[in-house]
C-alpha positions as CSV (number, residue, x, y, z in Angstrom):
1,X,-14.2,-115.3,39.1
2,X,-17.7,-115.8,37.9
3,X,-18.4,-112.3,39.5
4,X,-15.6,-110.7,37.1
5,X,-17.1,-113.0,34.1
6,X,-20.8,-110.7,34.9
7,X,-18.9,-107.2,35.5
8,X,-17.3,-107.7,32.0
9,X,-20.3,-109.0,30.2
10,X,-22.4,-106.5,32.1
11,X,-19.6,-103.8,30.4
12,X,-19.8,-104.6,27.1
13,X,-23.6,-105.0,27.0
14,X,-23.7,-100.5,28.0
15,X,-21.1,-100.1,25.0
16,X,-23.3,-102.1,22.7
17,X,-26.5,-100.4,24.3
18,X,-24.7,-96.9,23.9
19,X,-23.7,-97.8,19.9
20,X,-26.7,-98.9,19.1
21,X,-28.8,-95.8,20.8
22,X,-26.4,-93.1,19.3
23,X,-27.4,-94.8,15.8
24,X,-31.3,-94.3,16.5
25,X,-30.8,-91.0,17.5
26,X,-29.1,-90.0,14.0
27,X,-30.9,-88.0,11.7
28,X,-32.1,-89.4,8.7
29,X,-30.9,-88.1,5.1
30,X,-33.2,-86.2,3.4
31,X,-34.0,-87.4,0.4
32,X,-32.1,-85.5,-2.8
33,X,-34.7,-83.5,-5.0
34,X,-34.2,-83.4,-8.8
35,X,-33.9,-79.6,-9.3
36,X,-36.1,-78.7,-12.7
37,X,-36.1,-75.0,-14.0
38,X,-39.6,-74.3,-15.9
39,X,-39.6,-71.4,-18.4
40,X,-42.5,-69.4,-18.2
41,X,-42.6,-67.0,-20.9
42,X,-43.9,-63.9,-18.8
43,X,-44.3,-62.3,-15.5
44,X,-45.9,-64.0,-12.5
45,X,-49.5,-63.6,-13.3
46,X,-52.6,-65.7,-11.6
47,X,-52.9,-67.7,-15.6
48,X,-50.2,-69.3,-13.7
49,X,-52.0,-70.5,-10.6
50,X,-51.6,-74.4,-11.1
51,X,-48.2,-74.1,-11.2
52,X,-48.6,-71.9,-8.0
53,X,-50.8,-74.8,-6.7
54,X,-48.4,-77.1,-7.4
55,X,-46.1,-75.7,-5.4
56,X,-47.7,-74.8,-2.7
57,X,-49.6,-78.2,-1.8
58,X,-46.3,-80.2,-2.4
59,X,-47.2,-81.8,-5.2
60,X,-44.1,-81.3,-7.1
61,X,-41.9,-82.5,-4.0
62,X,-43.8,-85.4,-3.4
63,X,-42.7,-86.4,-7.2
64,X,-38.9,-85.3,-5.5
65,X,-38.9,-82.4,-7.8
66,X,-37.0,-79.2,-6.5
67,X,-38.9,-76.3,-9.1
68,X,-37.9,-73.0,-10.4
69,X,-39.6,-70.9,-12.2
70,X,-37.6,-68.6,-15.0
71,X,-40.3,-65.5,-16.0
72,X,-39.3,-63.8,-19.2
73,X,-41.1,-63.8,-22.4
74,X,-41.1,-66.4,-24.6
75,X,-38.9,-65.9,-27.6
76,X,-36.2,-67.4,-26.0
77,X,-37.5,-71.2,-24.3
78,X,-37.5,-73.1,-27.4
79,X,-34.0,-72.6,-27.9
80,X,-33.3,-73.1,-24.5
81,X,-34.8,-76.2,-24.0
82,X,-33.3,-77.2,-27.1
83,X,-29.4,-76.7,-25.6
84,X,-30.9,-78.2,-22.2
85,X,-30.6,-74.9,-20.5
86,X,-34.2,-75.4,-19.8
87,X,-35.8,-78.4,-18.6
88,X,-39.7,-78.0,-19.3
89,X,-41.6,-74.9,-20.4
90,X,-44.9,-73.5,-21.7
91,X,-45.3,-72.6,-25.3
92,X,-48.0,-72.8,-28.1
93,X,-48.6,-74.9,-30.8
94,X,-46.9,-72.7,-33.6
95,X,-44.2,-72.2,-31.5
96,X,-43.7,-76.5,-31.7
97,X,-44.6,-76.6,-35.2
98,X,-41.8,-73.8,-36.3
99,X,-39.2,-74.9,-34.2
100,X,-39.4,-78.9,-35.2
101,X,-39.5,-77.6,-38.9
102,X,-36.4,-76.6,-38.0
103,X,-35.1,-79.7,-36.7
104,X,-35.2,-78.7,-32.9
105,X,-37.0,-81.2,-31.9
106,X,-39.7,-80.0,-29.5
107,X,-42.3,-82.0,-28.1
108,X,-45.7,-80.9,-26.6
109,X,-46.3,-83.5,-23.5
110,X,-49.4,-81.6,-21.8
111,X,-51.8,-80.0,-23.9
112,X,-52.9,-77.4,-21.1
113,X,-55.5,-75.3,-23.0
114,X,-58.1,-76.5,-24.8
115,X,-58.7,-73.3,-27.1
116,X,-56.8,-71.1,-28.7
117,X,-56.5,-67.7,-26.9
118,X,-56.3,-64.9,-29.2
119,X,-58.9,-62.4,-30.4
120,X,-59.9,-59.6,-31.8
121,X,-61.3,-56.7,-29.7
122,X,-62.6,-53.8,-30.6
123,X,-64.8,-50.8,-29.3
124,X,-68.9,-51.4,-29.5
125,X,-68.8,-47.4,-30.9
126,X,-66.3,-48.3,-33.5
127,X,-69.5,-50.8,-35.2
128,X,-66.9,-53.8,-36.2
129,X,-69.0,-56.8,-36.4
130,X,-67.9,-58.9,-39.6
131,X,-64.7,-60.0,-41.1
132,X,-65.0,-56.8,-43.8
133,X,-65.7,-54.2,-41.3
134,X,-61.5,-54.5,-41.1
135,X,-61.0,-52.9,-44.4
136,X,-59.9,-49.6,-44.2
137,X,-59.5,-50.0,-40.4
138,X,-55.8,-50.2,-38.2
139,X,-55.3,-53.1,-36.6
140,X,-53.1,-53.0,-33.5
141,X,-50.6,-55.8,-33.0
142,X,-48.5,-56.7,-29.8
143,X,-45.4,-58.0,-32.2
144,X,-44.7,-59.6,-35.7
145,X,-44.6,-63.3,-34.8
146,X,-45.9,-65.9,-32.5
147,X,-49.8,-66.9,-31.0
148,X,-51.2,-63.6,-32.0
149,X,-49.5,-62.8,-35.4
150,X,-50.5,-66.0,-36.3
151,X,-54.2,-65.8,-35.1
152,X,-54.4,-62.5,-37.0
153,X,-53.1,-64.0,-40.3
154,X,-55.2,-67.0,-40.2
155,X,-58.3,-64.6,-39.7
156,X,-57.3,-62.9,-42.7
157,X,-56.8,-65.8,-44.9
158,X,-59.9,-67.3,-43.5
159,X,-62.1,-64.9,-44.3
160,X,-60.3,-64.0,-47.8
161,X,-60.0,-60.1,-46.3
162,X,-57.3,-58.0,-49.0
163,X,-54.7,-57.7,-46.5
164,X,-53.2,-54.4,-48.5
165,X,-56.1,-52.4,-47.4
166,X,-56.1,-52.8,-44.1
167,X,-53.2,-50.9,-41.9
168,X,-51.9,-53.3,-39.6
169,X,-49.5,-51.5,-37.3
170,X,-46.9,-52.7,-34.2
171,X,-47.9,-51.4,-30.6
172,X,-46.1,-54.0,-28.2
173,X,-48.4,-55.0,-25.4
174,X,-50.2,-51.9,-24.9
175,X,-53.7,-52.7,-26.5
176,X,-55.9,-51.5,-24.0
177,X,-54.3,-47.8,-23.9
178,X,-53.9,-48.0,-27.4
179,X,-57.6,-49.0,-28.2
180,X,-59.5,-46.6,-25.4
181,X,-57.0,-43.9,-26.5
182,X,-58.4,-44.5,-29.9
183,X,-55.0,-45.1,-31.7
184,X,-56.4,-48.0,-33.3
185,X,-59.5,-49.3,-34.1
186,X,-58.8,-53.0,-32.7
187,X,-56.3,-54.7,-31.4
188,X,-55.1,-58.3,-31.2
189,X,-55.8,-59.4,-27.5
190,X,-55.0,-62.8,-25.2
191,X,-59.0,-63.7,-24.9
192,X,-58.5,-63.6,-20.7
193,X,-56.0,-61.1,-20.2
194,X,-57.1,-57.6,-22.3
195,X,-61.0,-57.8,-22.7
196,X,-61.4,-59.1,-19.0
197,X,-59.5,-55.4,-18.0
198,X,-61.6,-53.5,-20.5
199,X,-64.7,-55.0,-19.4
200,X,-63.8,-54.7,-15.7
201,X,-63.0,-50.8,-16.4
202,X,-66.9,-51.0,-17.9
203,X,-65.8,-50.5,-21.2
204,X,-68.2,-52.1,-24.1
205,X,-66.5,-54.1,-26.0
206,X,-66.9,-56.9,-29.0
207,X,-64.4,-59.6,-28.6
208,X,-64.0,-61.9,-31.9
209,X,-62.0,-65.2,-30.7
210,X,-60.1,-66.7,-33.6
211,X,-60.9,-70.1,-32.3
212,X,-64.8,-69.9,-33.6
213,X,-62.7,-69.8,-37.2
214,X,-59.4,-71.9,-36.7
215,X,-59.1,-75.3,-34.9
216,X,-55.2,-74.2,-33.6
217,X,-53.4,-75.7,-31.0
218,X,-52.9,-73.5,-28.1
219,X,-50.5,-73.5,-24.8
220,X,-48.6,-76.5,-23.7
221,X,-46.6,-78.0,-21.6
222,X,-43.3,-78.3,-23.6
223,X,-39.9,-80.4,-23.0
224,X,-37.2,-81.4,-25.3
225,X,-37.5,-85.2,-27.4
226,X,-34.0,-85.7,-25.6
227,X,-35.5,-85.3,-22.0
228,X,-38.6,-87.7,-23.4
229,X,-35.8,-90.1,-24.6
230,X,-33.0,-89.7,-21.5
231,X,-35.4,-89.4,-18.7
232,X,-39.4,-90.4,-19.2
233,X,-39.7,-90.5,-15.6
234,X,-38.7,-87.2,-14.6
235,X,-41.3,-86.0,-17.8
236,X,-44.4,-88.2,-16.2
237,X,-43.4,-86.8,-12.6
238,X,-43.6,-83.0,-13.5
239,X,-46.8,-84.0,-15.8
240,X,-48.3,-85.7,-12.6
241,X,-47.8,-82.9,-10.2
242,X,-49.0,-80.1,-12.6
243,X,-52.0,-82.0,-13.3
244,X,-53.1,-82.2,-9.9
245,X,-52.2,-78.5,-9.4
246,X,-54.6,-77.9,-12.8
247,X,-57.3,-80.1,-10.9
248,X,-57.4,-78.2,-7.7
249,X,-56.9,-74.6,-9.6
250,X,-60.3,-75.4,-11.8
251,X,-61.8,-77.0,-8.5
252,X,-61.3,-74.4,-6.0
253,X,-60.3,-71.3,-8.0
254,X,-61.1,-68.9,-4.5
255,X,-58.5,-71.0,-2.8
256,X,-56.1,-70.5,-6.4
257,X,-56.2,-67.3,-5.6
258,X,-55.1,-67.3,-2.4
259,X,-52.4,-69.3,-2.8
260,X,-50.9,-66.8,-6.0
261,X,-51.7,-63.9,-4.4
262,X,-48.2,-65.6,-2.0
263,X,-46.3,-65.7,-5.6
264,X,-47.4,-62.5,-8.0
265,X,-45.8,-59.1,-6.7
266,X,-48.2,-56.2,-5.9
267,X,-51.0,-58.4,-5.7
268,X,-53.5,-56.4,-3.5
269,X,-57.5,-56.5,-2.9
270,X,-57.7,-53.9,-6.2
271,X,-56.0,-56.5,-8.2
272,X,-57.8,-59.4,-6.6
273,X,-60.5,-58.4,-8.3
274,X,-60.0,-58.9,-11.5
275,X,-57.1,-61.5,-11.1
276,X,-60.3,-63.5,-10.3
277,X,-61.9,-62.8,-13.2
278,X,-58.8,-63.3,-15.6
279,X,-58.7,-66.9,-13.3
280,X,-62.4,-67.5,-14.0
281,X,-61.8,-67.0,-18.2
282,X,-58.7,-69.3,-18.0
283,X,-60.4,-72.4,-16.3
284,X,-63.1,-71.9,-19.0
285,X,-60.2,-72.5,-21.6
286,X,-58.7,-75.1,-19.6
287,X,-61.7,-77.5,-18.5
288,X,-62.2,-80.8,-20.6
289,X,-62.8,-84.0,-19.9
290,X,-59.8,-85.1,-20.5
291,X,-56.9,-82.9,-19.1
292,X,-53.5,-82.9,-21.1
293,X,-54.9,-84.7,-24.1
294,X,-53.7,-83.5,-27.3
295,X,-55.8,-83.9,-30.2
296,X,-54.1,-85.5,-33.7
297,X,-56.8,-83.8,-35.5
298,X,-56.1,-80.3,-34.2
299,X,-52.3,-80.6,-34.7
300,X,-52.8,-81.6,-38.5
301,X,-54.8,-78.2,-38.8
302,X,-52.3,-76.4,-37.2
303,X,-49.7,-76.9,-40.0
304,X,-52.0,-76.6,-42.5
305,X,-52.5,-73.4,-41.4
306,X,-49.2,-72.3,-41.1
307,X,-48.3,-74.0,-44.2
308,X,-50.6,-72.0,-46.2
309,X,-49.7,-68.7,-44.4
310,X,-46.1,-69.6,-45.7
311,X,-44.9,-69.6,-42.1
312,X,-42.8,-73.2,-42.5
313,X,-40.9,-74.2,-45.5
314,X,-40.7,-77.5,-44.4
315,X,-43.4,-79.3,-42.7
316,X,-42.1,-81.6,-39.9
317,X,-42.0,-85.0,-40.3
318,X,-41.5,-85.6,-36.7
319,X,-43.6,-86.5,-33.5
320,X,-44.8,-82.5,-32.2
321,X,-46.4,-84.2,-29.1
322,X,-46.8,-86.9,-26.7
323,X,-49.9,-88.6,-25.0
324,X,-48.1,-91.1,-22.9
325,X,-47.3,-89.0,-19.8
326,X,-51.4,-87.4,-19.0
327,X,-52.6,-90.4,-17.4
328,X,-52.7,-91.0,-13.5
């Protein structure tokens, strides 16, 4: 009997044994990551590198964030993070300003670059070097709206230039061609994209940046005030992991390079080359002390500016931006 009681306890000790072992052998769940799609506004490019960085360390999955990046230009991303189509994207000031004077309430979270990146370039032949060396001259303009039609304007209005004799003309993005051809006789330029590629061609060149004239506010990082209200967290979490991507990018820019060289298309030693130099003019416009921090100040002169240019009707009463997600 007392044999019969140790078989059966002996029995049911294996199929505990075996119940228990088959539950440590099964695999854990993965942990669900909130997908986010980020609008970028143009082609992969190496001004994108943090984001690049980002992704690459892991910093946006350690935050659980699953990204996507939507390329296109930029016409389109306040509208669609407006419907929610969109979750985050990158846009300038102006951009904020226009579209919250419209009531689509737009907020800048990440204040990415500290300067704002348009210019003025034009041929060392062509003897431009003052504000009235523009009358009588064409003027070559990528489109009608946005960073650089507003850069232009606000150099015009700055330095009290008649605006009637001067030929400003539309020439899509095709201001290097269009100035070494000599089409024009300057062109409005993105400070680290078009006058890095003429001077790496060895082309002399005078490069006027409009923010020596006009405290605007440039490129952000840009969300919705319903994702702000709804979900703060998920906001601070993709603010967190860009940063660090921003850090490392201005840090190590060789190793940047490297790791967007995986991510841009075409991206050979040729291109390398200047890619690094276009990488090297950015972290200049990105570096501060304070990274994300948007300045009140700036943001006031920003609607001034557009206010006097006639560019908003109504001047928005609403919060543009949003310190509360920068710090660590």
């Amino acid at each position: 009997m007392a044999i019969k009681k140790i078989i059966i306890a002996i029995f049911f000790l294996i199929i505990i044994s075996v119940i228990f072992l088959g539950r440590l052998k099964k695999p854990a769940t993965a942990p669900t990551k909130t997908k986010i799609t980020i609008g970028m506004g143009y082609i992969p490019n190496i001004q994108f590198a943090p984001f690049y960085v980002a992704l690459q360390k892991n910093y946006f999955a350690i935050e659980g964030l699953d990204v996507k990046f939507d390329y296109g230009f930029d016409t389109d991303i306040i509208k669609l993070l407006a419907s929610g189509k969109l979750d985050f994207g990158i846009g300038s000031g102006d951009q904020v300003i226009l579209a919250n004077s419209q009531n689509l309430r737009i907020v800048d979270f990440f204040n990415w670059y500290q300067k704002f990146p348009v210019s003025i370039t034009t041929l060392v032949e062509s003897d431009i070097n003052k504000p009235d060396d523009f009358i009588g001259k064409t003027i070559g303009l990528p489109v009608n709206f946005g960073a650089s039609f507003i850069g232009w304007q606000a150099y015009v209005k700055k330095n009290n230039l008649p605006i009637d004799k001067i030929n400003v003309v539309t020439i899509g993005y095709t201001q290097v061609a269009a100035l070494t051809e000599y089409k024009v006789d300057a062109v409005i330029t993105y400070s680290m994209n078009e006058p890095i590629q003429l001077e790496d061609q060895n082309i002399k060149i005078n490069n006027i940046q409009i923010s020596d004239s006009i405290n605007f506010v440039s490129n952000g990082l840009l969300t919705s005030q319903k994702q702000i209200d709804n979900n703060p967290g998920l906001v601070r979490k993709f603010a967190s992991a860009f940063k660090k991507g921003l850090e490392d990018t201005i840090n190590n820019p060789k190793e940047a390079l490297e790791i967007s060289a995986k991510f841009i298309p075409n991206f050979d030693k040729e291109n390398s080359n200047l890619a690094a130099k276009v990488l090297a003019a950015s972290i200049k416009s990105w570096k501060t002390d304070k990274l994300g921090q948007n300045d009140p100040r700036q943001w006031q002169d920003s609607i001034e500016i557009m206010s006097k240019l006639g560019l908003i009707k109504t001047v928005p009463k609403q919060t543009l931006f949003n310190n509360d997600f920068i710090n660590d």
